[in-house]
C-alpha positions in Angstrom: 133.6 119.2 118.8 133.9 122.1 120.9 132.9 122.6 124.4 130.1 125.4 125.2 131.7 128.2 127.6 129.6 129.7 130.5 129.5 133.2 128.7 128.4 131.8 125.1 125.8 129.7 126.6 124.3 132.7 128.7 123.9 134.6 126.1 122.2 132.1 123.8 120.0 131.2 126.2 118.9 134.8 126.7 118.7 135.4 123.3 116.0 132.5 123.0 114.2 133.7 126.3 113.7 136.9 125.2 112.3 135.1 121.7 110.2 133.3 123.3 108.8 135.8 125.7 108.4 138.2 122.6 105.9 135.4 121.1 104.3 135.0 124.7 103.2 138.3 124.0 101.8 138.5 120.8 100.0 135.2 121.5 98.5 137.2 125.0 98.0 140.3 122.4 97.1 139.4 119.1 99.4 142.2 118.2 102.1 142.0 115.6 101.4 138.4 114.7 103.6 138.6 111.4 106.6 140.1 113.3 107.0 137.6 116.2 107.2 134.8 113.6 109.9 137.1 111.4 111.6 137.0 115.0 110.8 133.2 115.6 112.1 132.0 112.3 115.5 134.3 112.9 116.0 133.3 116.1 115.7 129.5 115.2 118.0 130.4 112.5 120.5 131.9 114.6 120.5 129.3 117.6 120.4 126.4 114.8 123.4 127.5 113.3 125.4 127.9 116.6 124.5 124.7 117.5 125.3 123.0 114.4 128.7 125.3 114.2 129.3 123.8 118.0 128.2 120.0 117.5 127.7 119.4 114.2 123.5 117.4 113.4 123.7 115.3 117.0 123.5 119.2 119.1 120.6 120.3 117.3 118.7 117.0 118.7 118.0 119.0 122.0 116.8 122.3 120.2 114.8 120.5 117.7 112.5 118.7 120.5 112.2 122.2 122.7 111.2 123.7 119.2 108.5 120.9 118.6 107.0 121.5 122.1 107.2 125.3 121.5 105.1 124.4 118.0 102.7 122.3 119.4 102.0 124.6 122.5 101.1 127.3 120.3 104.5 129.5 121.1 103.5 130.3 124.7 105.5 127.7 126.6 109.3 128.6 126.5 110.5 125.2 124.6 113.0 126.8 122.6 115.0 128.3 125.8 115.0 124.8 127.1 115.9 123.2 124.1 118.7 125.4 123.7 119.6 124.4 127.5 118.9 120.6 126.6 121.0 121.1 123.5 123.9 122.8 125.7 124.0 120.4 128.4 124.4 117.7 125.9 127.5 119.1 123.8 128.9 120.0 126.8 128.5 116.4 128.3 129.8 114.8 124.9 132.9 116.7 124.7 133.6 116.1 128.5 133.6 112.4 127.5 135.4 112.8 124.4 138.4 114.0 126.2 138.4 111.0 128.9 138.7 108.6 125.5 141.9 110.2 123.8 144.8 111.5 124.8 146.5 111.5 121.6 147.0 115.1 121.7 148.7 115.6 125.0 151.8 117.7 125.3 155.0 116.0 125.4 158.7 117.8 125.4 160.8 117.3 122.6 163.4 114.9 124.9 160.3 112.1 125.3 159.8 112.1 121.9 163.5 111.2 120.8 
């Protein structure tokens, strides 16, 4: 697993804000219904795939719960953006762990080793 860096989070995160804002809108307006789910489902895609790519199933746990409250709130509450910020704080957790537990690749000079 890798971990999450400040920049690639940011910008995932504001990627899902502004998704979720967009759908704040057309749920406020009515307007352009069909194109704030094309940018839903794409969005879902992307950050789904990042996730996976990052932590494999056990990160998308996080974005899959923020996506189920976004759902069930009709798309007006931001539960995406803070499932992706569940999801990030999580990986980044597990990896910080992972490294505590194993230390197999350290570096060692060539003298130690002999």
């Amino acid at each position: 697993m890798s971990k999450i860096s400040l920049p690639e989070g940011i910008i995932m995160i504001l990627i899902t804000a502004f998704s979720d804002g967009i759908e704040a809108l057309v749920d406020l307006t009515g307007f352009g219904i069909i194109i704030g789910e094309m940018i839903n489902i794409a969005v879902s895609f992307l950050i789904g795939f990042w996730l996976f790519t990052k932590s494999g199933i056990s990160g998308l746990s996080g974005f899959g719960i923020g996506s189920g409250i976004d759902f069930l709130s009709g798309s007006f509450l931001p539960g995406k953006t803070g499932g992706v910020i569940a999801s990030i704080i999580k990986i980044n957790r597990e990896t910080a762990n992972e490294g505590e537990d194993s230390n197999e690749f350290e570096e060692t000079s060539l003298k130690e080793t002999e």
